[in-house]
N, C-alpha and C positions, 0 to 999 in steps of 0.2 A: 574383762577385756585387756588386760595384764596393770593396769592403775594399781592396783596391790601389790603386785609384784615386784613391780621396778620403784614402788615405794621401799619396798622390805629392803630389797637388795641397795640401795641408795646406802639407807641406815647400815648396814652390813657393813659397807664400804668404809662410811666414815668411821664406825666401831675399829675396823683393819688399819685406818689411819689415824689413830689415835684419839681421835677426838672423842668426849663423855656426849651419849645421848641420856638424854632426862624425857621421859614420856608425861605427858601433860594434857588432861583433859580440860579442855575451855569450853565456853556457853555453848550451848543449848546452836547448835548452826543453823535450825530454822528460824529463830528469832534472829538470826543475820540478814537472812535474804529477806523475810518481812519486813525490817527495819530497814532496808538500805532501799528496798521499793518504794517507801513510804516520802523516803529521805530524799532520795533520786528524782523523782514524781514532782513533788512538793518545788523544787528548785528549778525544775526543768520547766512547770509552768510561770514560775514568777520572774527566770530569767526570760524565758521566751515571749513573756506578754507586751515587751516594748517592740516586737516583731507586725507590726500592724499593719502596715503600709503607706504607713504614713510618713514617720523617722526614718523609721529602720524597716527592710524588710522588702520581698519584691512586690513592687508597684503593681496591682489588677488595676485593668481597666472596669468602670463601677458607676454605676451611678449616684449613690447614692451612700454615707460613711457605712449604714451595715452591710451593704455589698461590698465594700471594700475590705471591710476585714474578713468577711467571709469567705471574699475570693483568692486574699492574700494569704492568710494559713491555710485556707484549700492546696492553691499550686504550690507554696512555698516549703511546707510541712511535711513528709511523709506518714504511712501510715502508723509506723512506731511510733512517731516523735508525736505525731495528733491523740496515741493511746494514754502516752505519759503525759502532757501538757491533761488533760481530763480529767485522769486520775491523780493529780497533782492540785487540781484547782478542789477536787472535790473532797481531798484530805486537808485542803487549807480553807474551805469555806465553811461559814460559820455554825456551829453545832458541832463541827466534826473535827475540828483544830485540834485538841482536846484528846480527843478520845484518840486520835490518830498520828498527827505529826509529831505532837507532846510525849508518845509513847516511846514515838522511834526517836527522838531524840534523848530519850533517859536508856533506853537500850543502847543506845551510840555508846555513853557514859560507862556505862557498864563492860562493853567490849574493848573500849580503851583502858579501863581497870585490870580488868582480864589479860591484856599484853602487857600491863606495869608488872602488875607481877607475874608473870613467865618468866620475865626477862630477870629479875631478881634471882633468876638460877640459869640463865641459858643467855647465847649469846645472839644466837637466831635461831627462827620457828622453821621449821619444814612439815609440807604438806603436797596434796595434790596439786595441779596446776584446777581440774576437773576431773570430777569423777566419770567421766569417760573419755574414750577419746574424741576426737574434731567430727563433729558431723557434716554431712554434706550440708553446700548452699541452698538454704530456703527448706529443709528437711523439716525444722521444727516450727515452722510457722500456724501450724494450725493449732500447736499445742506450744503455747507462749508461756504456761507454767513450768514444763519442761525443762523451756530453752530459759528459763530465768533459774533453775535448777540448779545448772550448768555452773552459775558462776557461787556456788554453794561455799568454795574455799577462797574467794578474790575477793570479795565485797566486806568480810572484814578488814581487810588490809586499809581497803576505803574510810572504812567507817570509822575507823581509829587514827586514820594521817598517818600511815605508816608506808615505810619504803616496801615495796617487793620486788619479784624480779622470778619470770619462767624461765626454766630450763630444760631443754629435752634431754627426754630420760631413755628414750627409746621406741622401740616403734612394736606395736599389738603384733597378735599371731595376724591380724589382717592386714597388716603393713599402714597401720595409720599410726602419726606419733603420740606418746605419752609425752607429758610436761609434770615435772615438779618448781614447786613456787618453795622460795626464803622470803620468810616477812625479816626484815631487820627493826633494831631499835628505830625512834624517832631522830632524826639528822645522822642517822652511821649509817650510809651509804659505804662507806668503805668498808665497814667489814659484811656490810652483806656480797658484795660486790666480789672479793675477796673466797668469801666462802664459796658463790655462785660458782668464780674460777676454777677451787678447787672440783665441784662434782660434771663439771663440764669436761674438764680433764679426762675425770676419771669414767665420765661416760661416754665420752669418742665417741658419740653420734655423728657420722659423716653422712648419712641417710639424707636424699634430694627426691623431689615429687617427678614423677618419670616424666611430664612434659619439660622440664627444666633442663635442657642442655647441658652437657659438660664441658 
């Protein structure tokens, strides 16, 4: 869908502008989105559990406190946020801590190892924004592995507390945009920011979605 392409040609770019590219193979990227599912999940239920209706959270009318919280994450919740809140509660409950959350948290460790040393030769990572480009709204909904697919190159960024930052690179032979991501060190915001500058330049993407007015 041209993600290849306008990657190669990126790196092209910077090779013509002087800069050294260092090619660098890092973890395994399936154990990214596993771990960051795990990790993501786990948080999204134990942050969301003071949402009750009681404290915090919208008010159901109820009779009784299990109708209240039933009817409180019912309206209050959408269908994502009740998927992860689930799958969250049920990597954090007991038997499954262990086997589960304990994994993707030593996997975290690891991919934040894995950026220590990159960076011992480089000064920022470049990658895809996605390996595709933008799909339409509500497209991958029936296929949630898919669209969790999607964020294959973003979710270590997460996983490790590191800055990033998408840049459009261009637009497919179907007129949808390509994005490229900079992971930077931790706290250098400036030169990721910096670098971002320079391939934004150099990609003069002026490209606007045709409802958008000029």
């Amino acid at each position: 869908d041209g993600t290849k392409d306008a990657y190669a040609k990126t790196i092209e770019e910077l090779k013509n502008a002087g800069h050294t590219i260092i090619h660098k193979n890092m973890m395994d990227t399936k154990k990214h989105v596993s771990s960051y599912y795990v990790v993501a999940t786990a948080e999204a239920s134990a942050n969301l559990s003071r949402y009750d209706g009681i404290r915090y959270g919208n008010r159901a009318n109820a009779t009784n406190l299990k109708d209240t919280y039933l009817k409180t994450k019912s309206a209050g919740f959408g269908q994502e946020v009740q998927k992860r809140i689930m799958l969250g509660s049920f990597v954090l409950s007991s038997g499954y801590y262990d086997a589960y959350y304990k994994k993707a948290q030593q996997v975290r460790t690891l991919i934040s190892k894995d950026f220590t040393d990159a960076y011992q030769k480089c000064d920022v990572i470049l990658t895809p924004t996605a390996p595709s480009t933008a799909f339409a709204i509500g497209e991958k909904m029936d296929d949630p592995i898919a669209m969790y697919l999607n964020d294959v190159f973003t979710v270590p960024t997460s996983m490790a507390g590191l800055p990033g930052i998408s840049i459009p690179a261009g637009l497919s032979a179907n007129g949808l945009p390509l994005g490229l991501q900079l992971i930077g060190r931790a706290f250098d915001e400036e030169t990721m920011f910096k670098a971002a500058g320079v391939l934004e330049t150099a990609a003069g993407f002026s490209a606007v979605p045709a409802f958008v007015e000029g």
